[in-house]
C-alpha positions as CSV (number, residue, x, y, z in Angstrom):
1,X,32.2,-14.3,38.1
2,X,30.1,-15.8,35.3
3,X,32.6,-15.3,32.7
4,X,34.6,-18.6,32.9
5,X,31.7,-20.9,33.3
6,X,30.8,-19.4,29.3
7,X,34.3,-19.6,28.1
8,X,34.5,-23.6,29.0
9,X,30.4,-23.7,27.3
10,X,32.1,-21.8,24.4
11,X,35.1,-24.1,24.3
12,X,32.8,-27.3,24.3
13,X,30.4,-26.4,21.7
14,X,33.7,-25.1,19.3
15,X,35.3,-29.1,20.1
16,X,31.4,-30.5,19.4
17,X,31.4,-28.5,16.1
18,X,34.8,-29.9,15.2
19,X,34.2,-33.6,16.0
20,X,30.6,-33.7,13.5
21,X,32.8,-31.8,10.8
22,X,35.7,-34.9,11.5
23,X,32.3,-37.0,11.3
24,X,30.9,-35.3,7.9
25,X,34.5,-35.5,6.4
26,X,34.8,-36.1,2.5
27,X,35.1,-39.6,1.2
28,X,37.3,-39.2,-1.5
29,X,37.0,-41.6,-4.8
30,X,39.5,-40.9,-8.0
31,X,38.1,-43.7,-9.8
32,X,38.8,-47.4,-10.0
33,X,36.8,-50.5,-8.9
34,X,34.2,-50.5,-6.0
35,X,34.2,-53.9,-4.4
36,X,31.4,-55.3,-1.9
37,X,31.2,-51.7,-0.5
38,X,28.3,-50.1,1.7
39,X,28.1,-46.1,1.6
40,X,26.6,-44.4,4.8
41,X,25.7,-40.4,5.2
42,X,28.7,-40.7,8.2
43,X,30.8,-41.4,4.4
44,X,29.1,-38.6,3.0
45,X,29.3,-37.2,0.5
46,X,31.1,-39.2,-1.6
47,X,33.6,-37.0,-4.0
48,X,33.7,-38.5,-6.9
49,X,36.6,-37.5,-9.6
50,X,36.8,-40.2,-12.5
51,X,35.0,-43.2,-13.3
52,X,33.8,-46.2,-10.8
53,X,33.3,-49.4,-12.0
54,X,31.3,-52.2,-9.7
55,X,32.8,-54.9,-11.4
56,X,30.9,-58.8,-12.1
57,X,30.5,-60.9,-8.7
58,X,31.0,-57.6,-6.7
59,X,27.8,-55.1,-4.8
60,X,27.5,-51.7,-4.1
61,X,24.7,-50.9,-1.5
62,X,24.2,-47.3,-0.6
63,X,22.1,-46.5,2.3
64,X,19.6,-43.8,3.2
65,X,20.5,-40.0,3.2
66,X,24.1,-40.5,1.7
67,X,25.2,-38.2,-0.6
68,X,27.6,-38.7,-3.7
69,X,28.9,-35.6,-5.3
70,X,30.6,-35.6,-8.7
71,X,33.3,-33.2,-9.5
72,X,33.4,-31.9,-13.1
73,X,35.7,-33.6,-15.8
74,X,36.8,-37.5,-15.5
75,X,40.1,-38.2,-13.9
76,X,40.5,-41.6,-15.2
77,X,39.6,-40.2,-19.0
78,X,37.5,-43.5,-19.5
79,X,34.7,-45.3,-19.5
80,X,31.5,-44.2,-21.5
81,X,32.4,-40.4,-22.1
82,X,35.9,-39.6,-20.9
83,X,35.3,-35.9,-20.2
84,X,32.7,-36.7,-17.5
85,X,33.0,-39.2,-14.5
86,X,30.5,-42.0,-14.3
87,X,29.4,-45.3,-12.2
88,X,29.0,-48.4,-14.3
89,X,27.5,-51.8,-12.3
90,X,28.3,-54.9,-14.1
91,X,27.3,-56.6,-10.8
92,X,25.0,-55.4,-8.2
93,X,23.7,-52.0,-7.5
94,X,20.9,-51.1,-4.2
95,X,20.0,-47.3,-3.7
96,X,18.2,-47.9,-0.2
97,X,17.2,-44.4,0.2
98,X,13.3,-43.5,2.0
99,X,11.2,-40.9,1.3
100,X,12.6,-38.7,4.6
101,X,15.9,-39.5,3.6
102,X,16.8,-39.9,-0.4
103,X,20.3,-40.7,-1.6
104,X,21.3,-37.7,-3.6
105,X,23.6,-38.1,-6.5
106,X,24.8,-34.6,-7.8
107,X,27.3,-32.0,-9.3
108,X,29.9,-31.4,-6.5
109,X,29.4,-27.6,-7.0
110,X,26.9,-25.7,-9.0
111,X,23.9,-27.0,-10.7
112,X,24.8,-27.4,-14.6
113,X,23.1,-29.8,-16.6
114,X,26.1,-32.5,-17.9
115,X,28.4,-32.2,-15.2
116,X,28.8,-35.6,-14.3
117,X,27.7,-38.9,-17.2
118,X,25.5,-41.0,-14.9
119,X,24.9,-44.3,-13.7
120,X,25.4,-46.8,-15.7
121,X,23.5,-50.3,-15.9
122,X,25.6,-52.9,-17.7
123,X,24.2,-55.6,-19.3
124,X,26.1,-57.8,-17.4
125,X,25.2,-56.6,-14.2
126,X,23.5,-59.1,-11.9
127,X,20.7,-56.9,-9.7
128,X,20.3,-52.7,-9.9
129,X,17.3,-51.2,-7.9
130,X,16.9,-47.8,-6.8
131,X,14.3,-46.5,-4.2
132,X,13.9,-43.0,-3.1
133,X,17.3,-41.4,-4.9
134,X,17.7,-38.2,-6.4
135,X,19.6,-37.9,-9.5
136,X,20.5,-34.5,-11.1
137,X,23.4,-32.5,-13.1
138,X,23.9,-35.5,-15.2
139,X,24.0,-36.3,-19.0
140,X,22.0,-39.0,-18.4
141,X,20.6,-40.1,-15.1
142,X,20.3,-43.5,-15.3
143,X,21.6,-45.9,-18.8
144,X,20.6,-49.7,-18.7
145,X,21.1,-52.8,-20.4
146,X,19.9,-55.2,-17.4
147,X,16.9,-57.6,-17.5
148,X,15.0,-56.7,-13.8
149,X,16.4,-53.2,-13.3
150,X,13.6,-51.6,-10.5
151,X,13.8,-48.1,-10.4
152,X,11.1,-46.6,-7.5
153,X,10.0,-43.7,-5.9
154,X,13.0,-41.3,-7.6
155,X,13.7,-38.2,-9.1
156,X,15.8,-37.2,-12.1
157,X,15.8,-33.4,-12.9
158,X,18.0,-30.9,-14.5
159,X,20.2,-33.5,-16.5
160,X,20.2,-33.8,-20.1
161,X,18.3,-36.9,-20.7
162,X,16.6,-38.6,-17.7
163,X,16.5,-42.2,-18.4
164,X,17.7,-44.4,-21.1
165,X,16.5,-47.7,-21.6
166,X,18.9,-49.8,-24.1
167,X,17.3,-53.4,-22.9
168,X,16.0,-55.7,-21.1
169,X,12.9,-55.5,-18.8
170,X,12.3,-52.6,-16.6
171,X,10.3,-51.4,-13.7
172,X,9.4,-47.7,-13.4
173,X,7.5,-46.3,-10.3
174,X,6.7,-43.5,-9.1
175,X,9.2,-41.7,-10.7
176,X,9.6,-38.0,-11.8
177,X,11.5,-36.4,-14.1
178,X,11.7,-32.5,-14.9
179,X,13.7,-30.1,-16.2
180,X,15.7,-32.0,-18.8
181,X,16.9,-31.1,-22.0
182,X,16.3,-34.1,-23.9
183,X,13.8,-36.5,-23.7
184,X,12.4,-38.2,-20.1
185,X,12.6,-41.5,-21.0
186,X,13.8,-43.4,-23.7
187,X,12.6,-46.9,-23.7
188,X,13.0,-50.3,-25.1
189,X,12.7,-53.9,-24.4
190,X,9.7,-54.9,-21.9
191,X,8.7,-51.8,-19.8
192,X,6.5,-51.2,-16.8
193,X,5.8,-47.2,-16.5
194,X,3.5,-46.6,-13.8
195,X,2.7,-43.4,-11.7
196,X,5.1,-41.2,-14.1
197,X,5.6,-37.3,-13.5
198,X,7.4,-36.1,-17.4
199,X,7.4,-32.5,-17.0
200,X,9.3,-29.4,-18.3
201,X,11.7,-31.6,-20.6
202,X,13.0,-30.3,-24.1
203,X,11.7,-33.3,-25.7
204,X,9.1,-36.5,-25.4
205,X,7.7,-37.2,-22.4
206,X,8.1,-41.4,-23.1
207,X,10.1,-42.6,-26.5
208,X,9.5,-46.3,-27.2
209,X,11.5,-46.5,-30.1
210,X,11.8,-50.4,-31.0
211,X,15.2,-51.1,-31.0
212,X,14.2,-54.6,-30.0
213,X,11.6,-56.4,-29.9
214,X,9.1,-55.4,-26.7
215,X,6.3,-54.4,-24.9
216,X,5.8,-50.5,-22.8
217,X,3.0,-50.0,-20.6
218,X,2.2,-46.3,-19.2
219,X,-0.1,-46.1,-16.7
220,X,-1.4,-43.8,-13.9
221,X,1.1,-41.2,-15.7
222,X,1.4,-37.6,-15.6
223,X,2.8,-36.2,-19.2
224,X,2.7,-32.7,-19.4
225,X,4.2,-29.7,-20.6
226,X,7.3,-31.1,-22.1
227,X,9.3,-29.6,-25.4
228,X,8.1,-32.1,-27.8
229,X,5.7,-35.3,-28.3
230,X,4.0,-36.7,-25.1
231,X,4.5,-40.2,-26.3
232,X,6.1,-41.0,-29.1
233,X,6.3,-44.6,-30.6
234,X,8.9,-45.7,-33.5
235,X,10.9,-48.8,-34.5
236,X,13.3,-50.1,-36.2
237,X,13.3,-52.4,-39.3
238,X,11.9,-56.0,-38.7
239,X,11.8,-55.0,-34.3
240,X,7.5,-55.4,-32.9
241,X,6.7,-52.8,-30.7
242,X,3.7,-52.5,-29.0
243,X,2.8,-50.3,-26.5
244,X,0.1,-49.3,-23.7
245,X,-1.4,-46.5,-23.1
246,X,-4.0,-46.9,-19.9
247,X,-5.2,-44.5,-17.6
248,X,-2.9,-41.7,-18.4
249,X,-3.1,-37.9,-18.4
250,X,-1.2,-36.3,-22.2
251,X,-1.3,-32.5,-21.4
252,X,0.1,-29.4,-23.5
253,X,3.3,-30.9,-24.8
254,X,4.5,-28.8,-27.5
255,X,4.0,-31.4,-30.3
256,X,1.4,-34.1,-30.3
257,X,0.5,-35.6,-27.5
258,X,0.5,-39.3,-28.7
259,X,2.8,-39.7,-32.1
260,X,3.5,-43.5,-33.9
261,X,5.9,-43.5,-36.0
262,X,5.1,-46.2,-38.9
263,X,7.6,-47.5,-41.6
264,X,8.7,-50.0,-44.0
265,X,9.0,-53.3,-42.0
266,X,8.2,-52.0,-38.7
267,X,5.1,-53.6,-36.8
268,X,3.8,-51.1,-34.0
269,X,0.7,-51.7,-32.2
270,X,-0.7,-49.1,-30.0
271,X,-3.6,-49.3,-27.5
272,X,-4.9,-46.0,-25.8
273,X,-7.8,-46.4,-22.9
274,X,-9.0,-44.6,-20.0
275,X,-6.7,-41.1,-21.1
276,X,-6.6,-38.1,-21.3
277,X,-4.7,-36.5,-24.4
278,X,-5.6,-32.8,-23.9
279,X,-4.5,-29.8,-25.5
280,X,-1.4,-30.6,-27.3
281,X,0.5,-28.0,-29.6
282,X,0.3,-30.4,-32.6
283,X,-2.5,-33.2,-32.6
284,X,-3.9,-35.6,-29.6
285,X,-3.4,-38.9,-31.3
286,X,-1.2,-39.0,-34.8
287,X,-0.2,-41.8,-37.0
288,X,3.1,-40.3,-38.5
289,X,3.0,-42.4,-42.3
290,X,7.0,-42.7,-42.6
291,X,5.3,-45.6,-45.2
292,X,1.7,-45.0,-46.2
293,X,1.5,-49.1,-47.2
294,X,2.4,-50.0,-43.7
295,X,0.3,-47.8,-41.0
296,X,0.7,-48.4,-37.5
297,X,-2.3,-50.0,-35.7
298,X,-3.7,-47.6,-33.6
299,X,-6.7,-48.6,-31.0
300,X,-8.1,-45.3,-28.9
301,X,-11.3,-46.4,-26.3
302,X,-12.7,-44.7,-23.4
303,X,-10.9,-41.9,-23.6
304,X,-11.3,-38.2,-23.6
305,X,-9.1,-36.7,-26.8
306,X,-9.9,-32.8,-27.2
307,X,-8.4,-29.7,-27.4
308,X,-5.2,-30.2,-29.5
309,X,-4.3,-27.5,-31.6
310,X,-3.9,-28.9,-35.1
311,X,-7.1,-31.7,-34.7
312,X,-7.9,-34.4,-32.3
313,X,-7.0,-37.1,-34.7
314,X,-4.5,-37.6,-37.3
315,X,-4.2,-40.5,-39.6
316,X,-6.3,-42.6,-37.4
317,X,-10.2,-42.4,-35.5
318,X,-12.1,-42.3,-32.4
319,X,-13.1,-45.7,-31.0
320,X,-15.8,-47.1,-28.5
321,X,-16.2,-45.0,-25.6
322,X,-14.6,-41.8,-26.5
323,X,-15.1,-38.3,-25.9
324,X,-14.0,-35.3,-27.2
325,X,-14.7,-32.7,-24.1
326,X,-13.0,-30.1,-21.6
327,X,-12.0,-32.3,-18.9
328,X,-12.7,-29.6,-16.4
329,X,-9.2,-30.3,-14.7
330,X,-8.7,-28.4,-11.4
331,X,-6.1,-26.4,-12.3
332,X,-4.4,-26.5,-15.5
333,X,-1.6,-27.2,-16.9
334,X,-0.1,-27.5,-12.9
335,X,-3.2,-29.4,-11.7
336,X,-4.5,-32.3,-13.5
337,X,-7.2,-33.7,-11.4
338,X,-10.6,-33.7,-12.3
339,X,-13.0,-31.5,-10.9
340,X,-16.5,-32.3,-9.9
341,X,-18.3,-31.4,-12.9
342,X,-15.7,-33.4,-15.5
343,X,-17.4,-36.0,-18.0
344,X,-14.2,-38.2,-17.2
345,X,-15.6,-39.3,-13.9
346,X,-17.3,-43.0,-14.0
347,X,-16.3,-43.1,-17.9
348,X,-13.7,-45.3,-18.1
349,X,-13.4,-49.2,-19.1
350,X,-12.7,-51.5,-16.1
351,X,-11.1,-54.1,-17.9
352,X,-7.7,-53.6,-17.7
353,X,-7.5,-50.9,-15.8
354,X,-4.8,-50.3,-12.7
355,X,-6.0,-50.9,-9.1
356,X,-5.2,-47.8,-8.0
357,X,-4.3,-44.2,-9.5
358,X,-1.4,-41.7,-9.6
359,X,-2.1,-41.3,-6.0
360,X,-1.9,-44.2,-4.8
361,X,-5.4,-44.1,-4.1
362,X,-7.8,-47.0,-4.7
363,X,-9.8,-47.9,-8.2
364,X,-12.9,-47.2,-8.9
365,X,-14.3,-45.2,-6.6
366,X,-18.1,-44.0,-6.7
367,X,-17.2,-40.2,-8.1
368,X,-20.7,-39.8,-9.0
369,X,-22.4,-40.6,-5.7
370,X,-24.5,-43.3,-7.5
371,X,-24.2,-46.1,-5.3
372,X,-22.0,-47.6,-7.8
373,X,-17.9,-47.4,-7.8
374,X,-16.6,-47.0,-11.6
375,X,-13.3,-46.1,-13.1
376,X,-12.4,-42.6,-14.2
377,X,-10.7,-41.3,-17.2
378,X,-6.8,-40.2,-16.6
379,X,-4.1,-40.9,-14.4
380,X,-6.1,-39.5,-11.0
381,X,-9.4,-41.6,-9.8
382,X,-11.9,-37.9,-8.5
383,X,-12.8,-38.4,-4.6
384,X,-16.2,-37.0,-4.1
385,X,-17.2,-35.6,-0.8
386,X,-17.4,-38.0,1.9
387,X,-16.0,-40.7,0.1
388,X,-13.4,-42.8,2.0
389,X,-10.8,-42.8,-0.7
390,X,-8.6,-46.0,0.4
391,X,-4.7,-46.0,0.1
392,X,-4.0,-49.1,-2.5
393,X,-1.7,-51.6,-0.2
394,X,-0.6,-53.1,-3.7
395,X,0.7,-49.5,-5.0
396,X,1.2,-47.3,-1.8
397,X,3.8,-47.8,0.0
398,X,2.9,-45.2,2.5
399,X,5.9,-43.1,2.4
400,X,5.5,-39.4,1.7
401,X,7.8,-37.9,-1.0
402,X,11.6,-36.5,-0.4
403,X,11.3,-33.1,0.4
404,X,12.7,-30.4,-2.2
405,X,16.0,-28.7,-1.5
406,X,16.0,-26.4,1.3
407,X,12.6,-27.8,2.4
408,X,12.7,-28.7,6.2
409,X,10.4,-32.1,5.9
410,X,8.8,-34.4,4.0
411,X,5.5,-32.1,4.7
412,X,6.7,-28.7,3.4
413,X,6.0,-30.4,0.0
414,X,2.6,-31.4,0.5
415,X,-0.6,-29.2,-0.3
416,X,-2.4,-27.6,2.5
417,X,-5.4,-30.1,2.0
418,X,-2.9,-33.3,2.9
419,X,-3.2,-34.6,-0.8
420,X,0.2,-35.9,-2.5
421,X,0.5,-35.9,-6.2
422,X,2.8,-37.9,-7.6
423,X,12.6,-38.1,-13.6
424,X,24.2,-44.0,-22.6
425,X,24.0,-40.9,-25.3
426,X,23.8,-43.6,-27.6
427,X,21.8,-42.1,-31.1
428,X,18.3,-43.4,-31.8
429,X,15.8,-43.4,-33.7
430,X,13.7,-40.3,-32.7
431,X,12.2,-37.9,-35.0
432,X,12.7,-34.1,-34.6
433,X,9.4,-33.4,-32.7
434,X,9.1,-29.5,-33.9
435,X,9.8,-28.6,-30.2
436,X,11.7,-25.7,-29.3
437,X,11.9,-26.5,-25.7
438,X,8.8,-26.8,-23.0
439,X,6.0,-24.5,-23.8
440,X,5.4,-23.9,-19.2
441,X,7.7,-22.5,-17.0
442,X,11.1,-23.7,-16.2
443,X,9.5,-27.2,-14.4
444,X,6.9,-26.8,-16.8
445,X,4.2,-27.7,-14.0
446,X,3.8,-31.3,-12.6
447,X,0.4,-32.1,-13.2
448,X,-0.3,-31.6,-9.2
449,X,2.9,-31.8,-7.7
450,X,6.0,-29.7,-7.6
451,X,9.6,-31.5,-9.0
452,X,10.6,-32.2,-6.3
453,X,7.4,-34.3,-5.2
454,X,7.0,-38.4,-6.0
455,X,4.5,-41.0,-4.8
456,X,5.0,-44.2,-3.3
457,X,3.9,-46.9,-6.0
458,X,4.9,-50.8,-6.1
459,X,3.7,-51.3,-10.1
């Protein structure tokens, strides 16, 4: 007597089933020009199958927990590489995504680096930001030309290059980028880095190679484990480069862990304080003399350089306030906090040092229980026991990070103690580091977080 009351509960979940599949249906896209469009998750995912172009005067604004999926080949055969299917902005681009929710941008099936080109920055474009997106099976993640490109909170993995700087001024936050073949970040122009994850690439963590003219700061960064230099600093005939160095943890990258490249009518200026440059294949800090008459000038303070497997020190010295000591991390090379015993604790310089570290947590805090709240050496500030470690309101934004693939929440990629730890084939300038690919595992650690983990940071 029970039976038909099932079949009509059968019948009605079947017609519920068919009307969210209706709901989730493809949104295809052969290529062509995107015009004042919003993309939704009910759009998703978004096949795309040649090249999109956001042309001047028009915006593209994709909101949380949409997908776009890229199908292999290019059906337009145009644009920037005509075997592979990109988006270029030449007006504006917003990624809206949250840390619950990230908009994904990936291979339509399978998970092969190069699949798809990337997004594409013009330098004609108007606005790009991206917050809490995903970007993977690319050739290269992200290309810009744009002065006031924001890139926050996102992750660029298994790709061939992450990020490709060509111009303009740049904000990086809290971004993470593993698994690459080529180098993390290239980078030129003016350029913020703050709360970087570079781990498990096939080449530099961070290449400022002086195209132009410009200034890179790193700080609170995680560089570790990657197939050639951590940072590596070049230029090009007549270009000033300076770069930044501050509050940073270098760790056993296959070359050296900081490298300046000096030559004949280059000026590079490079400042490294408050870091850690640990345990490199090559050396820590090493002035490459391309042109012995015209070294780089190279400033290292406060900082902890030991470990590296050629020497400490090539080509240039230890300044005021260095050290040369096992930092007692916690867990190296995956975690690269400091322990309670490290020398790094209280030994840093204040001046000029972040607010806050790779955790978003506040600076200084009193690590040594003295009564007296100093900064720490590398990109994580040590919390002592009973210390109220603040969350920075000018850096957190109190998100928790995208949870991996498969994961069910946000939590599942969070330590059991609640802590959080913080991704254009143009031809450059870049040295052959030596590398042979990432001396760790296949994501090559993450310095206290797993790939698929990133920190809420405003730089």
């Amino acid at each position: 007597m029970k039976m038909p009351p099932l079949r009509l509960v059968s019948v009605a979940a079947v017609l519920s089933a068919l009307l969210a599949d209706a709901a989730r249906a493809d949104t295809p896209l052969s290529g062509g020009n995107v015009v004042n469009q919003t993309w939704t998750p009910a759009g998703s995912p978004y096949v795309v199958r040649g090249d999109l172009t956001v042309p001047a005067g028009a915006f593209l604004t994709i909101e949380a927990g949409t997908v776009v999926h890229f199908e292999a080949g290019d059906a337009m055969g145009a644009g920037t590489d005509r075997a592979r299917s990109e988006i270029t902005v030449n007006g504006r681009l917003l990624v809206n995504g949250t840390a619950a929710s990230p908009v994904r941008f990936q291979a339509r099936t399978g998970t092969a680096p190069q699949t798809w080109y990337g997004i594409v920055i013009g330098s004609g474009a108007t606005a790009a930001t991206l917050r809490h997106a995903v970007v993977e099976h690319a050739y290269v993640g992200l290309t810009s030309s744009i002065g006031g490109l924001e890139v926050r909170d996102t992750i660029v993995r298994t790709s061939y290059r992450g990020i490709h700087l060509l111009d303009g001024s740049t904000t990086l936050c809290g971004v993470t980028i593993s698994g690459c073949t080529d180098h993390a970040v290239i980078a030129n122009g003016s350029v913020v880095i703050d709360g970087l994850t570079a781990t498990g690439n096939g080449q530099s963590g961070v290449s400022a190679v002086g195209l132009i003219d410009g200034t890179v700061r790193i700080t609170n960064s995680v560089i570790a484990n990657n197939g050639g230099y951590g940072v590596y600093v070049g230029g090009s005939s007549g270009k000033r480069q300076n770069v930044e160095v501050v509050n940073d943890t270098i760790h056993n990258n296959r070359a050296s862990g900081i490298a300046v490249g000096s030559d004949r009518g280059r000026t590079l200026s490079v400042r490294v304080q408050n870091s850690l440059v640990t345990q490199n294949m090559q050396s820590g800090v090493e002035n490459i003399l391309f042109d012995a008459s015209n070294p780089a000038m190279i400033s290292v303070t406060y900082s902890d350089v030991w470990g590296n497997k050629v020497q400490d020190y090539k080509y240039t010295t230890a300044g005021t306030g260095t050290l040369s000591t096992n930092p007692q991390y916690v867990a190296a090379p995956d975690d690269l906090h400091l322990s309670s015993t490290s020398l790094a604790i209280d030994a840093a310089l204040a001046t000029d040092a972040p607010n806050h570290d790779r955790d978003g947590l506040v600076r200084p805090l009193d690590g040594l229980g003295l009564g007296l709240a100093k900064y720490d050496i590398g990109a994580y500030e040590f919390v002592a026991a009973g210390v109220d470690a603040g969350v920075s309101d000018a850096c957190f934004e109190g998100d928790r990070p995208p949870p991996p693939d498969g994961a069910g929440s946000a939590d599942a990629a969070l330590p059991a103690d609640g802590s959080v730890a913080r991704a254009d084939g143009g031809r450059s300038e870049l040295p052959d580091s030596g590398g042979t690919g990432s001396p760790g595992s296949g994501d090559g650690g993450t310095g206290g977080g797993g790939a698929g983990d990133t920190q809420g940071c405003g730089c």
